[in-house]
Phi, psi and omega in degrees: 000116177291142200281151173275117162231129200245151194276148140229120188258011204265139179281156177260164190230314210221332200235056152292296185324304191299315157279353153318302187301337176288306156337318223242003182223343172245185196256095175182142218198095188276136204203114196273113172251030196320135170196128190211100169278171173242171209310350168265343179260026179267307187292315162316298165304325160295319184293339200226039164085356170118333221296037200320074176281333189272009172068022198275139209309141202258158188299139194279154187247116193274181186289320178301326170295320200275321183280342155297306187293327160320333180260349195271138185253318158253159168209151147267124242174118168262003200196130176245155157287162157283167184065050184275352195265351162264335176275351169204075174303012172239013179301144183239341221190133192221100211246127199246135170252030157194164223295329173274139182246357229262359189251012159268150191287107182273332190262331217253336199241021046033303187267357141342291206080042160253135146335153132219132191251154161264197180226035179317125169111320192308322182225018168322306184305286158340295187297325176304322189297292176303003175258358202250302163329284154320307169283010165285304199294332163290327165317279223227047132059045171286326188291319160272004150307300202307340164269317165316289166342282181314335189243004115108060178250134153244109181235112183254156197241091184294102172273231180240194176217147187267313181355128186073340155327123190262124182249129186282216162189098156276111165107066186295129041341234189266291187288335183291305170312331184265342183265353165299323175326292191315287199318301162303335133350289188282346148118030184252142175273143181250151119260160187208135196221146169219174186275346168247083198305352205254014165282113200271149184309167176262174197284338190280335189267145195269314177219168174226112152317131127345142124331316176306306197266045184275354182282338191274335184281337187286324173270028158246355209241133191272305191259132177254110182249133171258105157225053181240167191278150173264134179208157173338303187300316180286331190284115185107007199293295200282089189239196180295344140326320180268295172327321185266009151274000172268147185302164171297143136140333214272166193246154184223134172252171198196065173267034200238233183251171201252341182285334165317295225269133151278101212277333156298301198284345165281314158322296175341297185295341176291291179282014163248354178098001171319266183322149175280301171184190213184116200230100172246137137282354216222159168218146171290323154287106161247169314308163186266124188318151194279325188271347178346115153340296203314340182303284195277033189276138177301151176023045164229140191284108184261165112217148171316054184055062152215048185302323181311159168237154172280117160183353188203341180323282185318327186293316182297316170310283174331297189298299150001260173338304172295315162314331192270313156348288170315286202314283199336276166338319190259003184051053170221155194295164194242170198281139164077024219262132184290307183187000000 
């Protein structure tokens, strides 16, 4: 059996140890190579295919890394360099730690003949949790408690209940199934619509759409959430076209990628009062420019791509990674495996 010997390129914070203990019962053989780019050229690379079309400086690599990486047949890895098939010619496997793939070169590692797997599932829980979190903070009028507080007024600002509330879900997956999860709790009716119908619905979701019919979930639906993967199809999906099929009052969440949202035509739908309000984690540019509309747009919610939370990730990565790890070694097929 040839030993897996993996580049690991995600820096680790705690499960170095899991994997030392992995080691020590398999054919395997690990090596902490950090490379973590950063976020405009992560965003860049999403936009183009995995691509550095804008030539924006990619992280320096010492030679002792570059002479590991030359040996190595896997790797793990939230960021690839370009030229990975010269920086790493024994490569077979490429165990991705997120749900997304669109800012890895796919074609390259495709032509390759490498593997590549995601970490599809891993923060699903998390991420559902943070969309509930912001509509809770919009519902029931937190933000503007919370300024009241500061200005020290007691006025009260009664809010809404999502109970009886229709929620739409574009892209039942992992994360579209753990915030359908949710939506039933609180007592919400769901839709949900994906591109492979003959995939069956979770028990939470009341109907399931087409991809062709996302316009009819979109006018029954009080909340709209995009948790779906970029693709062809999605970039550019939610333009004045889409917006203006949503009901008057209703809120659109965005935890997926920022190449969905046309970023103009949502701002419109903000000022003029179609939308209620518009809760992104995601930007088409990350970071998002200090001069940007979006910054002073009414009742929208920002944060910096983080919905996920750390606190169980790495741990989650890792275990992955070793399950896939196990399948490989063992010749079976591997969990999440993209191509």
């Amino acid at each position: 059996m040839e030993t897996l010997k993996t580049a690991v390129l995600f820096p680790l914070r705690s499960e170095e140890s899991e994997l030392s203990a992995f080691s020590e019962s398999y054919p395997f053989e690990f090596y902490l190579t950090p490379y973590l780019e950063s976020s405009e050229l992560r965003s860049n690379r999403g936009l183009n295919q995995g691509v550095n079309s804008a030539n924006i400086e990619e992280p320096a690599v010492s030679e002792s890394h570059l002479s590991i990486w030359a040996e190595c047949n896997s790797v793990i890895a939230m960021d690839l360099p370009s030229n990975i098939p010269l920086l790493f010619p024994k490569l077979k496997w490429v165990q991705g730690v997120s749900a997304g793939h669109d800012h890895i070169n796919s074609d390259e590692l495709k032509e390759a003949g490498i593997a590549l797997t995601t970490a599809k599932g891993i923060a699903s829980d998390a991420i559902a949790e943070f969309v509930f979190s912001r509509l809770l903070q919009e519902v029931k009028h937190l933000r503007k408690l919370d300024e009241q507080q500061i200005e020290r007024v007691w006025q009260a600002k009664f809010g809404n209940q999502l109970k009886g509330k229709t929620i739409g879900i574009v892209g039942v997956g992992s994360i579209g199934e753990e915030i359908s999860n949710r939506a039933k709790a609180f007592g919400m009716r769901v839709l949900g619509s994906r591109k492979r119908l003959e995939l069956s619905a979770p028990d939470s979701v009341d109907r399931l759409y087409s991809f062709s019919d996302i316009d009819v979930l979109l006018g029954e639906s009080d909340v709209v959430v995009m948790a779906a993967p970029s693709t062809m199809e999605t970039r550019d999906l939610f333009d004045e076209s889409k917006f203006s099929k949503m009901k008057r009052g209703s809120i659109f969440v965005n935890v997926a990628r920022g190449i969905h949202v046309v970023e103009a035509d949502l701002a419109t739908y903000l000022s003029n009062g179609h939308l209620r309000a518009a809760i992104l984690d995601v930007v088409r540019n990350e970071p998002l420019g200090v001069n940007s509309d979006l910054w002073a747009m009414p009742n929208l919610y920002l944060s910096p791509h983080c919905s996920v939370s750390f606190d169980d990730y790495e741990r989650n990565a890792i275990d992955l990674f070793i399950r896939n790890a196990i399948r490989l070694l063992g010749g079976d097929e591997l969990i999440n495996k993209e191509f």
